[in-house]
Structure formats: C-alpha cells, structure tokens
N, C-alpha and C positions, 0 to 999 in steps of 0.2 A: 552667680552662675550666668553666663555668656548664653546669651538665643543665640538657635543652632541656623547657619546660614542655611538659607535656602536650598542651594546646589545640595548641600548635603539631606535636607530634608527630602528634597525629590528624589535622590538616590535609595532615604530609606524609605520611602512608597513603594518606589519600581523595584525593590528588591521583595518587600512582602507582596506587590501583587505579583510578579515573577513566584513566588516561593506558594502564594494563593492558586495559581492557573498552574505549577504544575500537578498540584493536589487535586487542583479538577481535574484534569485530562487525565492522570491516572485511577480517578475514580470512574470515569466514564470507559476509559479502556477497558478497566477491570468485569466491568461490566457486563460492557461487550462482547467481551474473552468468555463469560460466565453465561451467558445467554444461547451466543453464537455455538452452530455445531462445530468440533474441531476441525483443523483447515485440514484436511485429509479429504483425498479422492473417494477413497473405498475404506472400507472397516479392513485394517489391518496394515493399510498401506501407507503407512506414518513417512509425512514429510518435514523435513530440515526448515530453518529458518531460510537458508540459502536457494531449499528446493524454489520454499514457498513465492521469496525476491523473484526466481526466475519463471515461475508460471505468471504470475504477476507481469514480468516484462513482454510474454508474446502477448499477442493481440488475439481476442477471444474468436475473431474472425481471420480468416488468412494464415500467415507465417513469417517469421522474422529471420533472418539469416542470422549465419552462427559469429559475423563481425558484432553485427548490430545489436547482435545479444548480448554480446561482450563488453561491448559500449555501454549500453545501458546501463549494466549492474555496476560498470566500472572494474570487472575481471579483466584478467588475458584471456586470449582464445585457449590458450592450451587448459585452462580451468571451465571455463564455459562448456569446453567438449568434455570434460572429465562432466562434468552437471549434466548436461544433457544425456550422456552414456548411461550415466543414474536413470535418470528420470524416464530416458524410454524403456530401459531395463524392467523398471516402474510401471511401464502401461502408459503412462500419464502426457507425453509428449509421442510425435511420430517425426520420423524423420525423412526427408525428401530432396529429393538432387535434381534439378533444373535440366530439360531437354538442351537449353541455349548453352548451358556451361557445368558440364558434369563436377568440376569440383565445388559448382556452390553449393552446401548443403542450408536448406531450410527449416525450421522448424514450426512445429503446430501443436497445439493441443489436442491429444485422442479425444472420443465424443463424449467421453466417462469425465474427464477436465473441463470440456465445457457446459457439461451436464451440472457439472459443482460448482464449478465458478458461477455459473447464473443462479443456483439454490444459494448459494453464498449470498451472493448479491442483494439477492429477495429478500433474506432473512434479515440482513442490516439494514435496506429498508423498510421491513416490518418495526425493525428495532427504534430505528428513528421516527417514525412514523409516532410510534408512541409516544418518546420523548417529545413531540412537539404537539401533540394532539390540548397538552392543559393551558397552553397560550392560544390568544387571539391569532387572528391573522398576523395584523401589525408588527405583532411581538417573530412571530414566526421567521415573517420577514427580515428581521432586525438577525435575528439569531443567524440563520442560515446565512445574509448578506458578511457579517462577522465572522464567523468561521470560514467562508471564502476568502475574504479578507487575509485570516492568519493563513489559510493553504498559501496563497499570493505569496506574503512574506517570507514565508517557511521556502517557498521553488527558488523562491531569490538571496535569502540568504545565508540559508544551510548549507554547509559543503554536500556534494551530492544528491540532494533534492531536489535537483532539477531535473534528473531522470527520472524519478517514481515519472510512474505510468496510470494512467484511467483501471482500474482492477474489472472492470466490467465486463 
C-alpha cells in the first residue's frame, strides 16, 4: 500500500475539522435558539425570517432609507416596500418622510422593536456570559479573539455577508 501524499492528507483534516466546526456551530446555535426568547416583538406577533433580516438591517438608533434597506438585504425596492408595509402593519417599524425631500421615505424601529431588540441583546449576552464564565481570562481571550477572527473571514468571504449588520 502507497503513503497517502500529503496534499491529500491535508485535505482529509480540513475536511473533518470543516465537518467538526460545523457540528459545533450548530450545536451552539441550537442552543441559543433553545434558551433565547423567540425573536418576536409581542406575544402573538410572529415574524418571518425575512421580517427578522430586515429589523436586523435598521439601526436601533435613527432610520435607514427604503434604498439603503434594499441594499442591505440585497432585495429590490419594490420588495423592501412590500417588507416594510408588513412590518409597519405589524407595529414593529414606523415610517417617515423627510421635510427636505417628501419622497424619501425612512424607516425606524417602533419603541416596542427597540424595546426587544435591546432584551434580545441582553439575553445573548447573558447567554454568553455563561459560556465563557468556566475559562480563565486567557482562555476567554483566545476564544472571543477567534470567533472575531471567523466573523472577519465570514464578512469577507461569504457571498452576501458583508451586509449583516451590528443587531444591537
């Protein structure tokens, strides 16, 4: 029997730790998903995957225009406004037109969205807070510097992940 060249050895590493890390990240998601209260504003006011992308894309401060929203998510305007017509319908967003140029319209998060998105917030770092509480400092360190590290590579070399947005 023939030793297996190298190139091929390296490939079958970075294939079992690829097939290892995505087994963690889905058990930590899963987790997260289980712990976390569901991404819902209010009790009863269940939102989309899509809603969630686009609450995600305003900023928890201020208001984003309806191009800018579009951009983000990587929709058309004419879908963005259909989302948005949802969503204020919803409670969840508000919507506002500029003194300077009446047809730009804005949007914003209602106080009940940013009311959630901050309780959101907290609770994930409650959640992680715990996960790293059984490491040292050091170790902390390492951890957090490394998963910044994959966000890094994730912005840069995922199609479309250069728009995710700060969720805070």
């Amino acid at each position: 029997m023939s030793p297996v060249p190298p190139e091929a050895e390296d490939a079958n590493v970075l294939d079992r730790l690829a097939r290892e890390m995505v087994g963690a990240l889905d058990q930590i998601l899963d987790r997260m998903i289980e712990v976390a209260p569901a991404e819902q504003v209010d009790e009863g006011i269940p939102l989309t995957l899509q809603d969630v992308r686009a609450l995600k894309a305003i900023p928890l401060t201020g208001s984003v225009s309806m191009t800018a929203l579009a951009s983000s998510m990587g929709i058309s305007l004419p879908t963005a406004t259909h989302l948005v017509d949802r969503l204020a319908a919803k409670g969840v967003v508000v919507r506002t037109r500029t003194e300077q140029d009446r047809r730009l319209v804005l949007v914003a998060l209602s106080e009940r969205s940013k009311a959630h998105r901050r309780a959101f917030f907290e609770n994930r770092v409650a959640l992680i807070l715990g996960i790293l509480e059984p490491y040292g400092p050091a170790e902390r360190e390492q951890v957090v510097k490394a998963i910044g590290e994959l966000a890094r590579v994730v912005r840069s070399r995922v199609p479309g992940a250069a728009r995710l947005t700060d969720s805070r």
